[in-house]
ZALUMDREN-265417 format. One record per residue (C-alpha): x negated, y negated, z negated; residue in three letters. Coordinates in steps of 0.1 Angstrom, whole numbers, padded with zeros to 4 digits, always signed. Layout:
BEGIN
XYZALA ...
This chain:
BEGIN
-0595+0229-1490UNK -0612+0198-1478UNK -0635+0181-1502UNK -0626+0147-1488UNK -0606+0120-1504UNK -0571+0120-1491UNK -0561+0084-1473UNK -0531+0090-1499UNK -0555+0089-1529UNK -0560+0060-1555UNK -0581+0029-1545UNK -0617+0043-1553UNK -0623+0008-1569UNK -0596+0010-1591UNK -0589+0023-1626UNK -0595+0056-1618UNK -0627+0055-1607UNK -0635+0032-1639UNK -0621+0058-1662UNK -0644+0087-1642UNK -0676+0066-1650UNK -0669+0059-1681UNK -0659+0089-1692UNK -0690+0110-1674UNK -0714+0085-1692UNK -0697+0088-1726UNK -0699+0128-1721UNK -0735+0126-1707UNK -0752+0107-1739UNK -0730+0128-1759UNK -0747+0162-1745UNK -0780+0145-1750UNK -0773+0142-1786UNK -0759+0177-1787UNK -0793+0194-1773UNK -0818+0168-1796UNK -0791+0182-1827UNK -0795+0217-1812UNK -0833+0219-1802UNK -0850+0203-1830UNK -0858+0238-1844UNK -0876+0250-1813UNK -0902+0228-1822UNK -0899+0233-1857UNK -0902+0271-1857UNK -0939+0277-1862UNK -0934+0263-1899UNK -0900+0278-1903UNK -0918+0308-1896UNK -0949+0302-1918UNK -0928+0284-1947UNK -0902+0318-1946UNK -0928+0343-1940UNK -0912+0354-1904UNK -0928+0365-1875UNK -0917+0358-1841UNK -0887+0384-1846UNK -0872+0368-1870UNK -0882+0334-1858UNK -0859+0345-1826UNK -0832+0361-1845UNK -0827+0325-1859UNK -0823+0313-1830UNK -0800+0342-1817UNK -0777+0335-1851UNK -0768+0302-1832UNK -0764+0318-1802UNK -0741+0344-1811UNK -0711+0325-1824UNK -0718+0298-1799UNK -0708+0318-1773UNK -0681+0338-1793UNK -0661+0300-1802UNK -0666+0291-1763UNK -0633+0307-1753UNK -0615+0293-1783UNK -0626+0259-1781UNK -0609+0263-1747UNK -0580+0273-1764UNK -0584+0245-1788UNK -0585+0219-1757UNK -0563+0231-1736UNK -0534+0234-1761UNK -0549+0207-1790UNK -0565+0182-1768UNK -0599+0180-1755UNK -0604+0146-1774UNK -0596+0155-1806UNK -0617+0195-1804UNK -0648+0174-1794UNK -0647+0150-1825UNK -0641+0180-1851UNK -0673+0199-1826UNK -0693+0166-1833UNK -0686+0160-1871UNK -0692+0195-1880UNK -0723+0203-1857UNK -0737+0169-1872UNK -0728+0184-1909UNK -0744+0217-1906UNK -0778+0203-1887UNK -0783+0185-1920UNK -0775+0218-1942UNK -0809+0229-1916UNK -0829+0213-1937UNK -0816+0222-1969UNK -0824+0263-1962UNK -0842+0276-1988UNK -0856+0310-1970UNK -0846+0330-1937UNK -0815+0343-1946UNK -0801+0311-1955UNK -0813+0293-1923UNK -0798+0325-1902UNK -0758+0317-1920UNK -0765+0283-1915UNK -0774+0278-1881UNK -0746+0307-1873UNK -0723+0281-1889UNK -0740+0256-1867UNK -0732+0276-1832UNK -0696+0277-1845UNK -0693+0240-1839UNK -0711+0237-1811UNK -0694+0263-1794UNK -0662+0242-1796UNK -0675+0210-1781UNK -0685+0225-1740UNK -0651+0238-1726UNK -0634+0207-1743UNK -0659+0182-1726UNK -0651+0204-1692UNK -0615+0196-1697UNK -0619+0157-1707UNK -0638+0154-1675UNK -0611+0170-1655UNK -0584+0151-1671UNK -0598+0120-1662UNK -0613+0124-1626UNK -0591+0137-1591UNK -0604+0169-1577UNK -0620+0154-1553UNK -0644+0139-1582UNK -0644+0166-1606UNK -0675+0186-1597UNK -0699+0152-1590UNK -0684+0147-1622UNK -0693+0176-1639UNK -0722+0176-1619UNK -0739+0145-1631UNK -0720+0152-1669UNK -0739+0191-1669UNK -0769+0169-1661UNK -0774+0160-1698UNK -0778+0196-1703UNK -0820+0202-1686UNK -0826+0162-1694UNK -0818+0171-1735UNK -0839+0198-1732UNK -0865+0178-1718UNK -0858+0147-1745UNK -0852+0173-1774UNK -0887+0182-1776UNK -0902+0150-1772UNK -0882+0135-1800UNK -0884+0160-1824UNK -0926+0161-1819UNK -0930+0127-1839UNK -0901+0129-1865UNK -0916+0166-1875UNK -0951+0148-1877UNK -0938+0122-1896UNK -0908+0140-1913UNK -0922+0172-1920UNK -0895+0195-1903UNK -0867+0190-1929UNK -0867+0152-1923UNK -0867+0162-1885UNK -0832+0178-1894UNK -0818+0150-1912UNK -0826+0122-1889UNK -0813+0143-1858UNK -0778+0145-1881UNK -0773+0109-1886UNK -0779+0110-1852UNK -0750+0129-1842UNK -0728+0112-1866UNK -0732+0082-1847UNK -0725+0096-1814UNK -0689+0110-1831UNK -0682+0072-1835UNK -0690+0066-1796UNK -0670+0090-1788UNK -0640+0083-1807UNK -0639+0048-1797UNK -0658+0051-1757UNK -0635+0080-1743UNK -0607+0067-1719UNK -0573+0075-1719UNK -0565+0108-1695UNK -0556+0092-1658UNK -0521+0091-1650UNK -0505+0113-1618UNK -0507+0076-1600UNK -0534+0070-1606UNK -0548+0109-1594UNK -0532+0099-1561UNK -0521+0128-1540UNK -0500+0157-1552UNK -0535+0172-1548UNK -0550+0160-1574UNK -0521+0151-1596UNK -0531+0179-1620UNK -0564+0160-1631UNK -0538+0134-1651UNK -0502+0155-1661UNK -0505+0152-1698UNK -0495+0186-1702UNK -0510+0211-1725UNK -0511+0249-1719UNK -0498+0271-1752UNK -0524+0290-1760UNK -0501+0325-1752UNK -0499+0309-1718UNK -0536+0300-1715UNK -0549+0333-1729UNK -0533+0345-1696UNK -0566+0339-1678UNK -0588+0357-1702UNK -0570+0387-1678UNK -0586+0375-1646UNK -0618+0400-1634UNK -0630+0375-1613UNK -0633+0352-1638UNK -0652+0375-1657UNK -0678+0381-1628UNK -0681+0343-1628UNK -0689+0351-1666UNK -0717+0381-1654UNK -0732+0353-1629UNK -0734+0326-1657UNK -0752+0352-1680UNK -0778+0359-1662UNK -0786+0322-1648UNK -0787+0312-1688UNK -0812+0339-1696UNK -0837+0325-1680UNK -0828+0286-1690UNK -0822+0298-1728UNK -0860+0320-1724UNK -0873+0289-1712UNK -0864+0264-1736UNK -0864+0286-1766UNK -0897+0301-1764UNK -0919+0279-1746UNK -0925+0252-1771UNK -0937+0280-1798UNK -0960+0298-1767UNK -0981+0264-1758UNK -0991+0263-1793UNK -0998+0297-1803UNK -1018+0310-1774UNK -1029+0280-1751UNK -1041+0255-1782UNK -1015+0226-1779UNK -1005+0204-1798UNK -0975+0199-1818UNK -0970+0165-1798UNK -0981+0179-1765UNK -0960+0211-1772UNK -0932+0185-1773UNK -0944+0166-1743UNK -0950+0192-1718UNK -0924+0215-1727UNK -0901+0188-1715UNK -0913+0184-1682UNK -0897+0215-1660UNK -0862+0200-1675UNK -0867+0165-1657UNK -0869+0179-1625UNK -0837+0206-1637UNK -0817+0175-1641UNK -0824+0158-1609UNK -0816+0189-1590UNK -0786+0203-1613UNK -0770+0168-1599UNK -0781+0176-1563UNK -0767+0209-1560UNK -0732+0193-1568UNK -0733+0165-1544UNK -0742+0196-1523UNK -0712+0217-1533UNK -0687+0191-1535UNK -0693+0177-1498UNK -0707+0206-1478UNK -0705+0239-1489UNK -0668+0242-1503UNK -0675+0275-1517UNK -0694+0305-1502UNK -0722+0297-1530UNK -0735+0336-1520UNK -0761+0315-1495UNK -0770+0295-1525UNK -0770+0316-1556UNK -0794+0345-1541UNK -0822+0327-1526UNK -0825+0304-1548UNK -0826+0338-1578UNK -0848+0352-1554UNK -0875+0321-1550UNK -0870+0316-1589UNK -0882+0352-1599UNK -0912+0348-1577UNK -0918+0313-1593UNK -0914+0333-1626UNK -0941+0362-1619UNK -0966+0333-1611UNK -0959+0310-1642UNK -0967+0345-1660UNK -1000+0350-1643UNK -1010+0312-1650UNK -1044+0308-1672UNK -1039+0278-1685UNK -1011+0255-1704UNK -1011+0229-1676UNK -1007+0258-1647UNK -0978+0274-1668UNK -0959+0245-1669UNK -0966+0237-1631UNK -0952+0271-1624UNK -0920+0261-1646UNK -0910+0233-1633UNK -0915+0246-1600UNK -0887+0275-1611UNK -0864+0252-1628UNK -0862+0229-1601UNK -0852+0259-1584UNK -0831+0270-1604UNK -0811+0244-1612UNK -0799+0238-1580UNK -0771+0268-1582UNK -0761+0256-1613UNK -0730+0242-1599UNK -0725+0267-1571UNK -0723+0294-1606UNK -0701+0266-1620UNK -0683+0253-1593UNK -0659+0273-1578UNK -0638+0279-1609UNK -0639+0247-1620UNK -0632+0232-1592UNK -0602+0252-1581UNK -0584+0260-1621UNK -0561+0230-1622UNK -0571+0208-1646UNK -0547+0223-1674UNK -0564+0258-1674UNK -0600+0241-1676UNK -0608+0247-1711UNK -0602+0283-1710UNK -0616+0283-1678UNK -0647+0268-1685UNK -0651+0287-1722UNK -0652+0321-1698UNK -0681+0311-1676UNK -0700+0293-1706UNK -0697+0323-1728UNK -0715+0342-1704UNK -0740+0317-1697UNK -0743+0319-1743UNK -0744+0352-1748UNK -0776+0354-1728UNK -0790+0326-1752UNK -0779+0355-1778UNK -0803+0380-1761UNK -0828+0358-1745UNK -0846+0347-1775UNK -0845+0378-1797UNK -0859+0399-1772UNK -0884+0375-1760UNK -0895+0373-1797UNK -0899+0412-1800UNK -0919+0415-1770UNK -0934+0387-1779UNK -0945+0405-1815UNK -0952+0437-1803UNK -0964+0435-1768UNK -0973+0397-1757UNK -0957+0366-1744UNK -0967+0376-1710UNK -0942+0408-1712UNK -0919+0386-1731UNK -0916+0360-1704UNK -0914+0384-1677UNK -0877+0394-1690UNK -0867+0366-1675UNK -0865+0384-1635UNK -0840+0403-1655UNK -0816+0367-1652UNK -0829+0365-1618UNK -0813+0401-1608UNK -0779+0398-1630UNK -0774+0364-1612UNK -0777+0378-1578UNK -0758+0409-1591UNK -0728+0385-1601UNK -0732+0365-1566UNK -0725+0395-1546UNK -0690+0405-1566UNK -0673+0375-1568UNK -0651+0356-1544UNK -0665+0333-1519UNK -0641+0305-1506UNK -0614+0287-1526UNK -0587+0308-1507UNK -0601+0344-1521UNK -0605+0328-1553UNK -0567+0318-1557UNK -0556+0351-1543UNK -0577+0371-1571UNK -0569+0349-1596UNK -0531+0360-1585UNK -0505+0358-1613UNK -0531+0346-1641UNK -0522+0311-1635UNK -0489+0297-1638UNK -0475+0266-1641UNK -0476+0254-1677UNK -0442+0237-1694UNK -0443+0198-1695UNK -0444+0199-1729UNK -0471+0202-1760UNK -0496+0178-1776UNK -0515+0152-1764UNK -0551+0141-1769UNK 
């Protein structure tokens, strides 16, 4: 299918294109929010740790609480968009991720932090699939994965921003303040989005019968939806996510904790150079899906493996670096990498679901890309304890080789993607709620 804008299509100055932007930047400052809400206690967890008496273990099986029902609610906040409406799944995600980073703060030992930040994930888990599905409701196909490109942006620059804000306000806060001012935080951004998102576009205003899915109000029922959760080759899309995620959820989870313990940084230069690889992730997480959408149209195989391949080497080096400047050399190095097969893991699916199946759709590759953030930072923890951080960052070639494992079983061109997706998809009843 040509990535081109049919001749038949909607004035690319008119509403359309209005409601896209609007709608990506809304979604983008709203993720930004999301990862300051979400990362504050990767900086904090040195005195969680010291405060509750837990070593790095337990300091990453907090962090694995979040992850685990994060990626368990990604498939039913899917559900919840694709049958509820994106609009209103987001605004409970944001009200009750908001709530629950404030209840952080409030934990009175380990066990307590581990329910609450489980809690936490549940929310949070709602909010991706649902923002996947706002974008495609509002943007033609031949916009959506620029769109998503530039919205999945938010996702390295909040990692780099997360640290970097929640330095100072521990400093100054102590790191239950840090909580508390991230929340109101988030509250605010539930207002933005409740007032900033634009209605869904209209099958005129999509233009051709193309990309008239991106605006039918339709909603799937969930029976109907759940139809998908059937498809092995959206699983293997799943497989491919994971392992990519491993090494971005290693990354951002541990690094922070390692520049202070073993190379001497600071608390404020922790925060400042941790964020640094995830500038460059952003620029080239955009790149790859101006790439995707206008040259490669599918066949992300010649993508997804050399750039795994290049990324694990980048790894072993940033492992064998001596110093804290080095390290993060090496990093940013990889995630620049990296980061430029985000979309290509993304895009296909996306790109081809119509735009009714892109909650669920989207919940299946994001849980996979989750549940690594489940495994990631407990076993990087545990190596960390009992072996060192060298053997615990050199789990991450294991992302490396599941990525490439996922890119050489799953379908490479549009036209093998429809045929394996077969009888998964049907055509959903105009009827059901709308956002």
């Amino acid at each position: 299918m040509s990535t081109e804008t049919s001749t038949e299509g909607p004035d690319p100055r008119g509403p359309g294109r209005r409601i896209a932007i609007v709608t990506v930047v809304v979604l983008f400052v709203t993720w930004l929010v999301d990862y300051v809400d979400r990362l504050v206690i990767t900086l904090a967890l040195p005195e969680i740790g010291a405060e509750f008496g837990a070593g790095e273990t337990l300091q990453g099986l907090i962090l694995t609480s979040f992850f685990i029902t994060y990626a368990l609610f990604q498939i039913p906040g899917g559900l919840l968009a694709d049958s509820w409406g994106a609009k209103r799944t987001m605004l409970v995600a944001a009200v009750g991720w908001s709530v629950f980073t404030a209840a952080c703060g409030l934990a009175r030992g380990l066990w307590s932090m581990i329910v609450i930040r489980a809690v936490f994930g549940v929310f949070q888990g709602l909010f991706p699939a649902a923002s996947i599905k706002a974008v495609s409701e509002r943007t033609t196909r031949a916009q959506r994965m620029t769109a998503n490109g530039a919205m999945s942006a938010s996702n390295p620059l909040g990692s780099a921003i997360a640290p970097a804000v929640a330095a100072p306000l521990i400093v100054a806060l102590g790191w239950r303040g840090a909580f508390f001012a991230a929340a109101v935080l988030g509250l605010l951004m539930v207002l933005v989005l409740w007032k900033g998102l634009p209605r869904r576009l209209t099958p005129t205003e999509a233009g051709t019968a193309d990309d008239a899915d991106a605006g039918l109000p339709e909603q799937v029922p969930p029976r109907q939806a759940l139809r998908l959760l059937r498809s092995s080759v959206m699983w293997r899309f799943t497989l491919m996510f994971c392992g990519f995620n491993i090494i971005g959820w290693g990354l951002v989870s541990w690094v922070p904790t390692f520049l202070r313990e073993t190379k001497g940084v600071s608390l404020t230069g922790a925060g400042l150079l941790s964020g640094v690889p995830w500038l460059g992730a952003a620029i080239s997480m955009v790149l790859g899906g101006v790439i995707f959408d206008r040259w490669l149209r599918g066949n992300h195989r010649r993508v997804v493996i050399p750039v795994m391949l290049v990324t694990a080497v980048l790894l072993v080096l940033m492992v064998r670096a001596e110093t804290a400047v080095e390290f993060i050399v090496w990093e940013t190095c990889g995630t620049l990498v990296m980061y430029l097969a985000y979309m290509q893991i993304f895009g296909l699916p996306l790109r081809m679901l119509p735009a009714r199946y892109a909650g669920v759709g989207g919940g299946m590759v994001n849980f996979g890309g989750q549940f690594a953030g489940a495994v990631s930072p407990f076993v990087m923890g545990y190596l960390a304890e009992t072996i060192s951080y060298e053997a615990a960052f050199s789990f991450l070639v294991v992302g490396a080789a599941i990525a490439i494992l996922g890119a050489l079983v799953t379908p490479q061109t549009p036209e093998a993607f429809r045929a394996a997706l077969g009888r998964h998809v049907a055509e959903a009843p105009a009827d059901g709620p709308r956002v």
